[in-house]
C-alpha positions as CSV (number, residue, x, y, z in Angstrom):
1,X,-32.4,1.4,-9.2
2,X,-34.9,-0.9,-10.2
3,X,-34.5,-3.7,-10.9
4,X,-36.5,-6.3,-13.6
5,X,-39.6,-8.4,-12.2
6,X,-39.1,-11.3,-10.3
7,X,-35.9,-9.9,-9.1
8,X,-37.2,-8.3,-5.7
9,X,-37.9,-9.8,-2.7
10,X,-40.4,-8.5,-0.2
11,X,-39.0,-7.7,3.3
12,X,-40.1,-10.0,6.1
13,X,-37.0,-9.6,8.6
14,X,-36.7,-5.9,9.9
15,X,-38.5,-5.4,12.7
16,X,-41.7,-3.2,11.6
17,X,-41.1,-3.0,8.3
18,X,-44.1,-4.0,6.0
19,X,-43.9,-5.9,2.8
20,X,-42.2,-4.5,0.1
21,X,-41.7,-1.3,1.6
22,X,-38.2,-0.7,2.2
23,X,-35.9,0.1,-0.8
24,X,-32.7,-1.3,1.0
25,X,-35.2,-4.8,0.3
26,X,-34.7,-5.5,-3.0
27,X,-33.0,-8.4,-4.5
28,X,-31.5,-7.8,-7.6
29,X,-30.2,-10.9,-9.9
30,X,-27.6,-13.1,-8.8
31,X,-24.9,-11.7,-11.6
32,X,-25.6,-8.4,-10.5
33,X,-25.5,-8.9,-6.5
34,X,-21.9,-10.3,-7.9
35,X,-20.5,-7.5,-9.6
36,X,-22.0,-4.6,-7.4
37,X,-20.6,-6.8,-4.1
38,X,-17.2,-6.9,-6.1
39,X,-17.5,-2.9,-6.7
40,X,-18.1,-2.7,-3.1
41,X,-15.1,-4.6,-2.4
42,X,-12.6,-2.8,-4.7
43,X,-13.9,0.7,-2.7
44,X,-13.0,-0.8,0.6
45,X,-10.3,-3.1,0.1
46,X,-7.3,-0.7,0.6
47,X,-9.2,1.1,3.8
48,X,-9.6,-2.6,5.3
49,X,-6.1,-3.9,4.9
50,X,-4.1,-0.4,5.9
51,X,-4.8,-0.2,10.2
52,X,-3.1,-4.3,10.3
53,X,-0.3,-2.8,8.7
54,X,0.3,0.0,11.1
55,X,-0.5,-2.5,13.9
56,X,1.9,-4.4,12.6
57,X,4.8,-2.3,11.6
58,X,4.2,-0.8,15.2
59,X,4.9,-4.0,17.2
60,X,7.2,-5.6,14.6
61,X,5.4,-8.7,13.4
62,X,7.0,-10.8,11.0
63,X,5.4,-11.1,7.4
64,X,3.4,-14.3,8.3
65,X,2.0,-12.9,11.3
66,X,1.2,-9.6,9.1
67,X,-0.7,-11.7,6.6
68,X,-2.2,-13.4,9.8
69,X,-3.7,-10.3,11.0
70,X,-4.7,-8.9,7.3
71,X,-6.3,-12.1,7.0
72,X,-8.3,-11.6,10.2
73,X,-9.0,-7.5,9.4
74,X,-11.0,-8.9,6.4
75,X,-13.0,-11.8,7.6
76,X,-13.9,-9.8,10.9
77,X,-15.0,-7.6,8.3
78,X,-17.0,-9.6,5.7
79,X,-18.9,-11.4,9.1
80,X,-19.6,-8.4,10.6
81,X,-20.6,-6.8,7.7
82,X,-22.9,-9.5,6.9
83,X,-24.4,-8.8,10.6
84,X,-24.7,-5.3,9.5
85,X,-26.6,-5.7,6.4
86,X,-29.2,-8.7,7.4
87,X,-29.3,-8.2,10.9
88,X,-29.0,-10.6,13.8
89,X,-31.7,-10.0,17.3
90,X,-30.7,-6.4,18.1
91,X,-27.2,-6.2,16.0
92,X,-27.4,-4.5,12.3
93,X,-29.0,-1.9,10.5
94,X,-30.3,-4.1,8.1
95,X,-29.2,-1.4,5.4
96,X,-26.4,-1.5,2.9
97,X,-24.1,-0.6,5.2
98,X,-19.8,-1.7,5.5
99,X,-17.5,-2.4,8.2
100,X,-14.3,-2.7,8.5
101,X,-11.1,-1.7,10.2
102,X,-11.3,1.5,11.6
103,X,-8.4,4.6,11.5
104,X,-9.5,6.3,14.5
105,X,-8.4,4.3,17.0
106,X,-4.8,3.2,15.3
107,X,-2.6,6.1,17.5
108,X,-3.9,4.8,20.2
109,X,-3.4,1.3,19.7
110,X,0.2,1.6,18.1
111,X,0.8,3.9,21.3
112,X,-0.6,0.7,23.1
113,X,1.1,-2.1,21.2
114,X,4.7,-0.7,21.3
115,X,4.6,0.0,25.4
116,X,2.7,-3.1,25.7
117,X,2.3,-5.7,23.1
118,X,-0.5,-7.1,21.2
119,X,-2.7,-9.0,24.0
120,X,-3.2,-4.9,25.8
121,X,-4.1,-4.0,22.5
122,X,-7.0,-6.9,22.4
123,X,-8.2,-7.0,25.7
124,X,-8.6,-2.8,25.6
125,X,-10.6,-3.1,22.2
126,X,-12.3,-6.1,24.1
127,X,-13.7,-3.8,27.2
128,X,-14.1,-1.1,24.8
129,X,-16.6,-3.2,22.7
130,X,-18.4,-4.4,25.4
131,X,-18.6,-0.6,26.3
132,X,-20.1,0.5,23.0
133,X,-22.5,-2.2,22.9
134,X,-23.6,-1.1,26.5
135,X,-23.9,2.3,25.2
136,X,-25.4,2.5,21.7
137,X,-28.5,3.6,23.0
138,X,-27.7,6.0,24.9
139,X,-25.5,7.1,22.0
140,X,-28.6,7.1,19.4
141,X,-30.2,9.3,22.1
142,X,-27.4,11.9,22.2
143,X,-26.9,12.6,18.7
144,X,-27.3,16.6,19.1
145,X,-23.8,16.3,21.4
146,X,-22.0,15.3,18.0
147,X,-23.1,17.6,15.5
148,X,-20.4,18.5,12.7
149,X,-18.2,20.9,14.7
150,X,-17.3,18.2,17.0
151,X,-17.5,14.9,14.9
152,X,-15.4,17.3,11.9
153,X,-12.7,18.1,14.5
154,X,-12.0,15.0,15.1
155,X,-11.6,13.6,12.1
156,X,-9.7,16.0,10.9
157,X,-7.0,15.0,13.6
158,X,-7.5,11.6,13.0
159,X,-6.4,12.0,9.1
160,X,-3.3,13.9,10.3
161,X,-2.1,11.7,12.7
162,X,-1.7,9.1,11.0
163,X,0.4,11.4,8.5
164,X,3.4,10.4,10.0
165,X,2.7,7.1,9.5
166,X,2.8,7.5,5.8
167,X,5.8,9.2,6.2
168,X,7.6,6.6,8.7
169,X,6.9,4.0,5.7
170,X,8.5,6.3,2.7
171,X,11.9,6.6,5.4
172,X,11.3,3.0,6.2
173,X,11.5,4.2,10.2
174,X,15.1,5.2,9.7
175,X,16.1,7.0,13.2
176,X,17.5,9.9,10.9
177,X,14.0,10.0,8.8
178,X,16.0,10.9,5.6
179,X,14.7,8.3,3.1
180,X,17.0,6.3,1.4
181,X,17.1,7.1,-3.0
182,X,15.3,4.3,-3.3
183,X,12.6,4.7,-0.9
184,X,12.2,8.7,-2.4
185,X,11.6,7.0,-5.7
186,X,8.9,4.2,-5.0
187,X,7.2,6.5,-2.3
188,X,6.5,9.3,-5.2
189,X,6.3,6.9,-7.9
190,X,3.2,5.3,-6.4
191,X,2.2,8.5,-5.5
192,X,2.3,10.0,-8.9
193,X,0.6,6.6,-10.1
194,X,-2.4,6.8,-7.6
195,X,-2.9,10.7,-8.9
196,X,-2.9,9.7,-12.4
197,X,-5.1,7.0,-12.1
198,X,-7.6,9.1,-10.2
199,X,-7.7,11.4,-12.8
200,X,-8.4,8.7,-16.0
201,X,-10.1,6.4,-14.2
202,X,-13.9,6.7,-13.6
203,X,-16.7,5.4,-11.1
204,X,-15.7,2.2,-9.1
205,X,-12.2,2.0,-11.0
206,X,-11.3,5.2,-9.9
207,X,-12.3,4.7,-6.3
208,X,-10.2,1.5,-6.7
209,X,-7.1,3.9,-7.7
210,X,-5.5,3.3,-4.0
211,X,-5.5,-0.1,-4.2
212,X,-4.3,-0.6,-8.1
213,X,-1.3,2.3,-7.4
214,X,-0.2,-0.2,-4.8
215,X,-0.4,-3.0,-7.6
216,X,1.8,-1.1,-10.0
217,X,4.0,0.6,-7.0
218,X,5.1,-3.3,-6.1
219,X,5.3,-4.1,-9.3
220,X,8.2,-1.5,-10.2
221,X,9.9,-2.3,-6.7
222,X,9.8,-6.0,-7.8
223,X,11.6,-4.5,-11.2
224,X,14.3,-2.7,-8.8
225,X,14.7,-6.0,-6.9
226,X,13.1,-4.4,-3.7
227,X,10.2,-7.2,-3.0
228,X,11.3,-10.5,-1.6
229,X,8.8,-12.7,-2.8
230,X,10.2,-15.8,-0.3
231,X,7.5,-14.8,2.8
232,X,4.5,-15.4,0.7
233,X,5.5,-19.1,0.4
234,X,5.4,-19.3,3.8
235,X,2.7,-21.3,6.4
236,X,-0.7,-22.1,4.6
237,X,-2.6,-21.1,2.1
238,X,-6.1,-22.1,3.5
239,X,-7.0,-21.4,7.2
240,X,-9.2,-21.4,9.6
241,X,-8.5,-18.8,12.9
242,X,-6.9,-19.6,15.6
243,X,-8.7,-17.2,18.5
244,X,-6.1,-15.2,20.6
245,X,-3.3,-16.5,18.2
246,X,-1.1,-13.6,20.0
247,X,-1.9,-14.9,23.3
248,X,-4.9,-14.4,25.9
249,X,-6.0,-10.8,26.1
250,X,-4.5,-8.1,28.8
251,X,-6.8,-5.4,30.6
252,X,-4.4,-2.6,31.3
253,X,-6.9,0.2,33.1
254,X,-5.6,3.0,31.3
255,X,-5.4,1.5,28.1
256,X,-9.0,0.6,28.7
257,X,-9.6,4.0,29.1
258,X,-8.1,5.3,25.9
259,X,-10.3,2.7,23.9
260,X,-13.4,3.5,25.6
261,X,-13.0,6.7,24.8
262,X,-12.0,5.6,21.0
263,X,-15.3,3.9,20.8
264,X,-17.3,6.8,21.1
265,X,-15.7,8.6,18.3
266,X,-16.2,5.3,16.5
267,X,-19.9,5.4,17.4
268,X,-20.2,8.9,17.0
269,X,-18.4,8.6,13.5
270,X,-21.2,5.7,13.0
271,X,-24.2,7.9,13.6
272,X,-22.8,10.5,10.9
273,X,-22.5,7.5,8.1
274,X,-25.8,5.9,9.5
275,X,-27.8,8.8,8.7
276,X,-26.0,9.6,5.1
277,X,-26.9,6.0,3.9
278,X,-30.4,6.0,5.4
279,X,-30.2,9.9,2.9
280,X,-29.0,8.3,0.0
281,X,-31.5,5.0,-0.5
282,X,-34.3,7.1,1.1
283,X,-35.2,5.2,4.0
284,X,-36.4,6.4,7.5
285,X,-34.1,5.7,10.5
286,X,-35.4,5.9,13.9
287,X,-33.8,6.0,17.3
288,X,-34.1,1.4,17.7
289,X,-32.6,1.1,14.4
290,X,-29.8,3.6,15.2
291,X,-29.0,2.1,18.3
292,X,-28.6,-1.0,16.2
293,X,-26.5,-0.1,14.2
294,X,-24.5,1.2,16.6
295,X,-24.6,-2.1,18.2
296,X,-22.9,-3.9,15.1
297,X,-20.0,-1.3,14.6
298,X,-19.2,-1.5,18.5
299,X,-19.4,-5.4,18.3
300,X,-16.5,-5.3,16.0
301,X,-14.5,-4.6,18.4
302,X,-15.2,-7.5,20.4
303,X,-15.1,-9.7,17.5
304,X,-12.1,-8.5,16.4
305,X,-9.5,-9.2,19.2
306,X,-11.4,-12.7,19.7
307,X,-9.6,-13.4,15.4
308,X,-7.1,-11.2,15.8
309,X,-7.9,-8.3,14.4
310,X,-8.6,-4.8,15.3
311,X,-12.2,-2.5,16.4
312,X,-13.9,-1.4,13.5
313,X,-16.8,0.9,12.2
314,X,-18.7,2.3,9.0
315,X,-17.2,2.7,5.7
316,X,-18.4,6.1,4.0
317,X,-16.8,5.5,1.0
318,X,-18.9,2.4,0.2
319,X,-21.7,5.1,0.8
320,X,-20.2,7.4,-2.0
321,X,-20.3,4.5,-4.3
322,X,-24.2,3.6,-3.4
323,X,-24.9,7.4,-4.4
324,X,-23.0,6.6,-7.7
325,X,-24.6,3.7,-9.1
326,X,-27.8,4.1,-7.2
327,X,-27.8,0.6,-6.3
328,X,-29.9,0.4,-2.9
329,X,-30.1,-3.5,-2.0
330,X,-28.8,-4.5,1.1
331,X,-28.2,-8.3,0.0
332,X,-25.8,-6.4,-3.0
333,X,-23.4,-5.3,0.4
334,X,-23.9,-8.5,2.0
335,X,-23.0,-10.4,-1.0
336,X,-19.1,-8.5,-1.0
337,X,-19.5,-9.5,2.7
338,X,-19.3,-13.1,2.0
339,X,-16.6,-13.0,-0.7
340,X,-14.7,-10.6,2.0
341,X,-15.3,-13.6,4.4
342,X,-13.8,-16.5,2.3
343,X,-10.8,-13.7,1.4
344,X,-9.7,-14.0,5.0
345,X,-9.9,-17.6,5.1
346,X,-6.6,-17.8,2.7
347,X,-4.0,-16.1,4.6
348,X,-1.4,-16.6,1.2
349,X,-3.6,-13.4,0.5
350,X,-2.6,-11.4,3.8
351,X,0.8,-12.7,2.8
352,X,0.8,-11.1,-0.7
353,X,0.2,-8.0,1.1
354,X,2.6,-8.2,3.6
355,X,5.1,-8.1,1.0
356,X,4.2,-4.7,-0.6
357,X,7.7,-2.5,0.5
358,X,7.3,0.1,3.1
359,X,7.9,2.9,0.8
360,X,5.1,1.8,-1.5
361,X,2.7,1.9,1.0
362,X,4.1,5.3,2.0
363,X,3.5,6.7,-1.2
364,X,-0.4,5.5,-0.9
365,X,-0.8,6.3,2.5
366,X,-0.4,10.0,2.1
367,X,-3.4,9.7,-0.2
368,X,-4.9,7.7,1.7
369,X,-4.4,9.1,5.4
370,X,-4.9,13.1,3.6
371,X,-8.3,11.8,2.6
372,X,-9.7,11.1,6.2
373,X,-8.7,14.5,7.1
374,X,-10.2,16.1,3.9
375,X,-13.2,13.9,4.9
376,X,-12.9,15.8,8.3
377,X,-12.6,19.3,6.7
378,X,-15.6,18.1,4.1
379,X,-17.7,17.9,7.4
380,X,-16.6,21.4,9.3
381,X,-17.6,22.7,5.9
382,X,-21.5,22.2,6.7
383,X,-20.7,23.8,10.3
384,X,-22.3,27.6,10.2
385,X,-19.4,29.9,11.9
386,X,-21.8,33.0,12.3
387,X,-22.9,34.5,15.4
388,X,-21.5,31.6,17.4
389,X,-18.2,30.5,18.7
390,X,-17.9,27.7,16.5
391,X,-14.7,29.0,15.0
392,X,-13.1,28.9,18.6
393,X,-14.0,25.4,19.0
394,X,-12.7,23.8,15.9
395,X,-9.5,25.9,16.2
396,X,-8.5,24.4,20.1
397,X,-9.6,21.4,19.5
398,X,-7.2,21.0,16.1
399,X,-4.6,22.9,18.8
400,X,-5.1,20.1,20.9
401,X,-5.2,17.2,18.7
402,X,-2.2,18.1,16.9
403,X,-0.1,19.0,20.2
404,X,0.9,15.2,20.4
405,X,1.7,15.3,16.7
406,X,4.3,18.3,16.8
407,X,5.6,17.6,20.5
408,X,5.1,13.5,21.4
409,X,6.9,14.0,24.5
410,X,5.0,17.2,25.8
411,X,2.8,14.8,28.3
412,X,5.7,12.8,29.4
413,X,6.2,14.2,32.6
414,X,2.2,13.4,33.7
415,X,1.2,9.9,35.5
416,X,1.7,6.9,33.5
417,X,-1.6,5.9,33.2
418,X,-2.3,9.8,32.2
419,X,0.2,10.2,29.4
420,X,-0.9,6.9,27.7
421,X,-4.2,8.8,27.4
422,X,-3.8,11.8,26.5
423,X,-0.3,10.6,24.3
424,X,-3.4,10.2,21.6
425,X,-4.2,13.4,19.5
426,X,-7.8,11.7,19.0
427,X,-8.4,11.6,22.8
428,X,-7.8,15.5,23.6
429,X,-9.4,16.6,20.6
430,X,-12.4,14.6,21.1
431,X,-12.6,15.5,24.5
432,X,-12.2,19.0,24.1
433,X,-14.6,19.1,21.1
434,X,-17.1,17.8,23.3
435,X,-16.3,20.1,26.3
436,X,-16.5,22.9,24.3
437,X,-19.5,22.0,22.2
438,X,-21.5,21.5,25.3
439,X,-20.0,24.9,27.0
440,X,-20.8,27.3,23.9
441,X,-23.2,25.5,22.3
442,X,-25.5,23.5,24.6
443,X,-25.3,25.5,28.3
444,X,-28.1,28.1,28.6
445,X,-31.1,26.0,28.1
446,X,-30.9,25.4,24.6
447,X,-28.9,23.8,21.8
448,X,-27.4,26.7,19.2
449,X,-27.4,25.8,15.2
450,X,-24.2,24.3,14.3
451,X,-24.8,23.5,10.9
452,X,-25.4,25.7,7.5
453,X,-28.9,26.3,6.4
454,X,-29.7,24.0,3.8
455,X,-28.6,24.8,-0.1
456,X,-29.6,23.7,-2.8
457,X,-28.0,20.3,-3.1
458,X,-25.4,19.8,-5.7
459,X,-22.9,17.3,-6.9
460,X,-21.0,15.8,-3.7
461,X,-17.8,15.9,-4.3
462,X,-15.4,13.1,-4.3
463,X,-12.0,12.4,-2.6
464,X,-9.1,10.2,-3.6
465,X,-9.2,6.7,-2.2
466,X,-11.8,8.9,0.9
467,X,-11.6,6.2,3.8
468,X,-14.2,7.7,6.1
469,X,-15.9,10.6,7.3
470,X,-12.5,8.0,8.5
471,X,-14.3,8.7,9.6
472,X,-12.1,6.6,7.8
């Protein structure tokens, strides 16, 4: 889009970039970097706020310490998001480009958490980060190990683990799992509401459907006297972080392990949404500016923990929505960055949140969590399944990433340190995704195509409330 004269800026700040060059470099008017930044916001919002409230479900927090960490989830995000977009030394893309709190590592974390409390869960995501920034390189420089039949796989598993999270909130984690009357009636109300919405609603509003069936969902709970409205009173309503609020960090080896091994999905997952920006405003990427990126997304995750909050990685939603209104600016991102960063400074909004019943969020989170692994199945669909064992590859690793899923106890009887591991459906689908895409694939001298020849392009298609590529 461009914009009228006098409302462009030449580029001076990305390293070899000449004057003017660069469509991510325009500056479009004030009142437009507003309502574009709010767009932005409304297509992330529900995304950013949904892994604190596993998190915090998972190690029982109470509903000021859930605002706390919803709080934390989007100021991490606005700041690191503003890193992303103008770029600090060797962190950020410098392209239009949103992070928040990522899905893929939430099984493993909530595995973590409930064994082990909050501090394991930070100091893991804290070596993990420090991992992933050592790494991002050498990342950029792998790229052909993560083609679509591996980073689709795992995706895929990542949207249907955290399935019976959705679920867990509609029974309200009744030992039984037989939702109460009740619960069966907000959970498919807000449901129904979200569908309905998606289908009227166009553009930003309807990308916003998530986050507005939540609205109406509390609202008819708050009509069935199901929302207590006390909490939200509760502690302040402007605040600055408290670092390590839960306590100093814990570095447990094999949780360690599992994030390490979370972070290069994360990164891998980065690559993938790195590359469909850089398609969609037209700009060239090379392997520096990957590695970048990469930085930025991986530094999340040492951020995070340090505010209380959680690792984090690209939106590719907020990429669906650049393709929509063809806005290309950077500063248009950054500028929802900065409204996300005085969002988390009032916890009273975290609070509001908090308050939302379980069965409500249910209802959205089947959306929500179905869309990461339609996102997943939207990727295996550019995979080519001819002449090749690609078909093999995506069906064991699925095998293996549900496993956990279907029997959570089947790695019980391995070493401790083992089953926290491989307790994560992400973990042995990624790793046998990889194994298997090197075996068939890359063995012999030579890498085989994994993807479909290129079509004539058409329409992309959309998905409700789509998290990621969450890749989420």
């Amino acid at each position: 889009m461009k914009f009228p004269k006098g409302g462009s800026a030449p580029a001076t700040d990305a390293p070899g970039s000449a004057v003017g060059e660069r469509p991510e470099d325009e500056r479009p008017p004030l009142r437009l970097m507003l309502t574009y930044g709010v767009q932005h916001i409304l297509a992330l919002y529900a995304g950013v706020i949904t892994p604190p409230l596993i998190m915090a479900a998972a190690v029982g927090l109470d509903p000021v310490e859930t605002g706390l960490i919803i709080s934390a989830a989007l100021l991490v995000s606005g700041l690191m998001t503003l890193i992303q977009t103008l770029g600090v030394w060797r962190f950020g893309m410098r392209m239009p480009l949103v992070i928040g709190a990522s899905f893929i590592p939430i099984t493993a974390m909530t595995a973590i958490g409930e064994s082990s409390g909050l501090p394991a869960v930070f100091g893991a995501s804290l070596v993990a980060g420090l991992f992933g920034i050592l790494i991002a390189p050498v990342m950029a420089s792998l790229i052909r190990f993560f083609p679509p039949v591996v980073t689709g796989s795992v995706i895929t598993v990542v949207g249907l683990a955290l399935i019976p999270v959705a679920v867990g909130w509609i029974t309200e984690n009744d030992a039984s799992g037989v939702p109460t009357d009740t619960g069966l009636l907000l959970g498919g109300a807000t449901l129904v509401m979200i569908l309905v919405l998606s289908k009227v609603l166009r553009g930003v509003w309807g990308r916003a459907s998530i986050l507005l069936g939540l609205v109406l969902g509390t609202l008819l709970a708050a009509a069935l006297g199901q929302v207590d409205f006390a909490s939200v009173g509760e502690g302040a309503v402007f605040s600055l972080p408290t670092p390590f609020h839960f306590g100093p960090p814990e570095f447990q080896i094999a949780a360690i392990i599992t994030m390490c091994i979370m972070m290069i999905v994360i990164l891998s997952e980065g690559m993938a949404d790195i590359l469909a920006v850089s398609a969609v405003v037209g700009s060239k990427v090379d392997g520096r500016r990957l590695a970048d990126g990469l930085r930025a997304d991986a530094a999340t995750a040492v951020v995070g923990p340090l505010l209380n909050s959680f690792p984090g990685s690209t939106f590719s939603q907020n990429i669906g929505l650049i393709a929509l209104n063809k806005v290309k600016s950077r500063y248009v991102v950054a500028t929802g960055a900065a409204l996300l960063v005085a969002m988390g400074l009032f916890p009273i909004l975290g609070r509001v949140v908090a308050m939302i019943p379980s069965p409500v969020l249910g209802g959205a989170g089947i959306v929500l969590f179905g869309s990461v692994a339609a996102a997943g199945i939207q990727t295996l669909a550019k995979v080519d399944y001819e002449g090749n064992q690609n078909l093999v590859i995506v069906a064991v690793s699925l095998g293996f990433g549900v496993l956990s899923i279907a029997a959570p106890d089947f790695f019980a009887g391995f070493p401790e340190w083992a089953t926290m591991i491989l307790h994560s459906g992400i973990v042995t689908a990624t790793a046998s995704a990889l194994i298997l895409n090197v075996f068939f694939n890359v063995l012999g001298g030579r890498d085989r195509r994994t993807e479909k020849p290129v079509e004539e392009p058409g329409p992309a298609p959309e998905t409700v409330g789509s998290e990621a590529s969450d890749r989420s």
